[in-house]
C-alpha positions as CSV (number, residue, x, y, z in Angstrom):
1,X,-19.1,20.7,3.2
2,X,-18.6,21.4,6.9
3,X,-20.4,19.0,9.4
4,X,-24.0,20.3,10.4
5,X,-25.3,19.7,13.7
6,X,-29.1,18.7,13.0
7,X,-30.0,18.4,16.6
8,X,-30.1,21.6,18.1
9,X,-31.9,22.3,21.6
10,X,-34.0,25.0,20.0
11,X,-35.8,23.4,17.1
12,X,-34.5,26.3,15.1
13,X,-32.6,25.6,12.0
14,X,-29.5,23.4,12.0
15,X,-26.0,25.3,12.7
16,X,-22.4,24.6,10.8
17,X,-19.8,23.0,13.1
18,X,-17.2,24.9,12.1
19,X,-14.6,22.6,10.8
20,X,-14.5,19.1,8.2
21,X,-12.9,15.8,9.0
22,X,-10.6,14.4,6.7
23,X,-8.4,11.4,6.7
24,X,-5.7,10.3,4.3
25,X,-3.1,7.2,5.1
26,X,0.5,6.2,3.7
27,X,1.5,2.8,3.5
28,X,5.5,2.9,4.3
29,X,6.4,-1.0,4.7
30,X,5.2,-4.4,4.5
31,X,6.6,-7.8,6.8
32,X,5.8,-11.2,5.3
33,X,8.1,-13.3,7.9
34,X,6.5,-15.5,9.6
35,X,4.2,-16.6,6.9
36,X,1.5,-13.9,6.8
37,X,1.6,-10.0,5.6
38,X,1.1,-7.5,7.4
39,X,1.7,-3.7,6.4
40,X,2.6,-0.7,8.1
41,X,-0.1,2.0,7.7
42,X,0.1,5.7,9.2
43,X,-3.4,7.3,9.1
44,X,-2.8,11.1,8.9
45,X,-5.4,13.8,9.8
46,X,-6.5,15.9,6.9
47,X,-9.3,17.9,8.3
48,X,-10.2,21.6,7.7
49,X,-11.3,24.1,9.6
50,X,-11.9,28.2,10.2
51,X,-8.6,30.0,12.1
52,X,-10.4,30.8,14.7
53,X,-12.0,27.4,15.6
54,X,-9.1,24.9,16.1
55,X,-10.0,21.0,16.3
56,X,-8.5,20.2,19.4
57,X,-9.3,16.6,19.9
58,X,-8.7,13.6,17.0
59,X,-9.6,10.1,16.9
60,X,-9.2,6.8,15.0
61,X,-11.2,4.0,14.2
62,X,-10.0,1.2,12.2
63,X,-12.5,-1.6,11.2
64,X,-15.2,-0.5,13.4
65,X,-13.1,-1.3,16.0
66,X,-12.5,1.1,19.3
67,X,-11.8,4.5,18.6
68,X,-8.0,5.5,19.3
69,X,-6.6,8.9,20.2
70,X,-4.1,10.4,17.7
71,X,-0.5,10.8,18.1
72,X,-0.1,14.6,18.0
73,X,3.8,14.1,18.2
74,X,5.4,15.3,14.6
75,X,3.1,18.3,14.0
76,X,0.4,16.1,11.6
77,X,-2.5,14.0,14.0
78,X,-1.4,10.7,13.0
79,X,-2.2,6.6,14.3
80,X,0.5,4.1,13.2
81,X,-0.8,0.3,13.0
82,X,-0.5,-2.9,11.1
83,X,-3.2,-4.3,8.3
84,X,-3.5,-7.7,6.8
85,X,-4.6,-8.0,3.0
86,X,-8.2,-7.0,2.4
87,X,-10.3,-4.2,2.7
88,X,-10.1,-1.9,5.3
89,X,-12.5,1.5,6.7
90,X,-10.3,3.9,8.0
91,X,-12.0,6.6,10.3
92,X,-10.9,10.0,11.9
93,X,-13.5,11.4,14.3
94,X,-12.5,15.6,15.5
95,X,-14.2,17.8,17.8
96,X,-13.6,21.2,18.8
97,X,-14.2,23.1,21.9
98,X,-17.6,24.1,22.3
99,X,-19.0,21.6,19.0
100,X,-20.4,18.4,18.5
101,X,-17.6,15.8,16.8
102,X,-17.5,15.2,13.1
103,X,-16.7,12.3,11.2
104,X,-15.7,10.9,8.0
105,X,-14.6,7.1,6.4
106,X,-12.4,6.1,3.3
107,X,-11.9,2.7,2.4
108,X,-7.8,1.2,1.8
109,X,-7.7,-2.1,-0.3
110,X,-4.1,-3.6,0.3
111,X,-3.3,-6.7,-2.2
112,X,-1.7,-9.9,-1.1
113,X,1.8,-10.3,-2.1
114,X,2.4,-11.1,-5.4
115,X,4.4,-14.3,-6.5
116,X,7.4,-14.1,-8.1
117,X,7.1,-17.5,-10.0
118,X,7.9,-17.3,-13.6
119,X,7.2,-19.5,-17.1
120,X,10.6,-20.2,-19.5
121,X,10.2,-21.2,-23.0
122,X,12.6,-22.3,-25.1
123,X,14.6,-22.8,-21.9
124,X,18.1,-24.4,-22.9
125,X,19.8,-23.8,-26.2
126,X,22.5,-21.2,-26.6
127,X,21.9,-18.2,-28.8
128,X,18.7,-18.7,-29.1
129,X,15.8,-16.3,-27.7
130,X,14.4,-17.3,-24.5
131,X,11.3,-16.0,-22.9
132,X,10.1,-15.5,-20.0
133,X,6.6,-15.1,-18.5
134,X,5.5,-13.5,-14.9
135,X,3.0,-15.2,-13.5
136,X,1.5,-12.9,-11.4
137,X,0.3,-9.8,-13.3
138,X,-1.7,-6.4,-12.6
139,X,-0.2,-3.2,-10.9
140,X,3.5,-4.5,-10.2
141,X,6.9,-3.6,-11.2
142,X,9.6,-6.3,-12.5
143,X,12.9,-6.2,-12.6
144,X,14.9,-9.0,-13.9
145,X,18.3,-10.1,-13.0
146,X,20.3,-12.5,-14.7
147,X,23.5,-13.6,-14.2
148,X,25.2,-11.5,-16.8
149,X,24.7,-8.9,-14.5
150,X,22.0,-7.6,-17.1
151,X,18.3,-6.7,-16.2
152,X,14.9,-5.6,-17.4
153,X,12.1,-4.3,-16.2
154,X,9.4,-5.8,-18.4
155,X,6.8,-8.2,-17.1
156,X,7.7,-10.8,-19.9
157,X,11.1,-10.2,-21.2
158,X,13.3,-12.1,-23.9
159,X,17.1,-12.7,-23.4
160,X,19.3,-15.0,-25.3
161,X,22.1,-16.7,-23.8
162,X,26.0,-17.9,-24.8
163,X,27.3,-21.4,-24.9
164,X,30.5,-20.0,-22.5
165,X,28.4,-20.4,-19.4
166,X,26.5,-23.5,-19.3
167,X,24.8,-22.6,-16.3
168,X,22.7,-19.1,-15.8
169,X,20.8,-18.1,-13.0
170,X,17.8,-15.9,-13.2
171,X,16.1,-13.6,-10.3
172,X,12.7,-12.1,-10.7
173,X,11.6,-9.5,-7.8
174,X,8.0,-8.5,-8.1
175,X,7.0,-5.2,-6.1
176,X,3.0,-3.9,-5.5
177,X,2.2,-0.7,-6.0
178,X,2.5,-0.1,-2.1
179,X,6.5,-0.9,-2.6
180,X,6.2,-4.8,-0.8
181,X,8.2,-6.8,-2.9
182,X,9.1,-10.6,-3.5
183,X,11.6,-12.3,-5.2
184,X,12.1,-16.2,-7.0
185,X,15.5,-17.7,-8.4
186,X,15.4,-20.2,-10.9
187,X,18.4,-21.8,-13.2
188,X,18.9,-21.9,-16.9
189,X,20.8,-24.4,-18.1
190,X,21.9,-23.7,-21.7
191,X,23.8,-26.1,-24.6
192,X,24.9,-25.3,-27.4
């Protein structure tokens, strides 16, 4: 599916512009400071085109906003930026000498953070299974870090604790599937 040029001077039949755009993006990093999230998006060129017909000019568009040139620096057309949360159209607009420009749009959903907050039950009596609840679910990792220098990896996992240390601490870090994480301390106090 190559872009066709459906205006041509003639009338005669449309012609093929020799050459499809495509986009794809990675998502390397995300920065909560400061109380909101932003995350660091490359958009990366992906588009196609015959040997003999380089593209020689590429564009981004984020939003609907301006277009931007690319950074042809590192071999791959790319455009670095920061996104909030939300939805986002990502555009790459390519020409080639001699042919009209062709276009193309994917959309990028990037989640807020997730919490790290978590539910105890049973919380506070030595040898006895305690459990532990996630409270933010859907497409995240775990890991769970208590102060026995154990750790799991389940959403909701069960640990049981000894009467020799009264006082445990517990870490949960919650990631997204785009690799932003948080993290939320709480303390167990156990008797026997």
């Amino acid at each position: 599916n190559f872009c066709v040029d459906e205006s041509t001077s003639t009338g005669d039949a449309p012609f093929i512009v020799p050459y499809k755009a495509g986009i794809k993006y990675t998502v390397t990093n995300c920065d909560n400071s400061g109380g909101s999230t932003l995350y660091d998006v490359t958009l990366l060129d992906y588009s196609v085109y015959y040997p003999d017909t380089p593209i020689d000019h590429y564009e981004f568009r984020v939003n609907g906003g301006s277009w931007q040139a690319a950074n042809l620096s590192g071999g791959t057309p790319h455009l670095d930026t920061q996104l909030s949360p939300g939805t986002h159209t990502l555009e790459i607009r390519i020409s080639g000498d001699g042919y009209d420009s062709c276009e193309t749009a994917i959309t990028l959903d990037l989640p807020e953070l997730p919490t790290a907050e978590f539910t105890v039950v049973n919380n506070g009596c030595a040898n006895e299974a305690v459990q532990f609840y996630a409270n933010d679910t859907g497409n995240l990792t775990y890991l769970w870090e208590f102060s026995d220098g154990s750790k799991n990896t389940q959403p909701n996992p069960v640990k049981t604790f000894s009467a020799t240390d009264p006082f445990n601490s517990v870490i949960l870090t919650v990631t997204n599937a785009f690799g932003c994480s948080v993290s939320h301390s709480e303390g167990i106090n156990v008797e026997e």
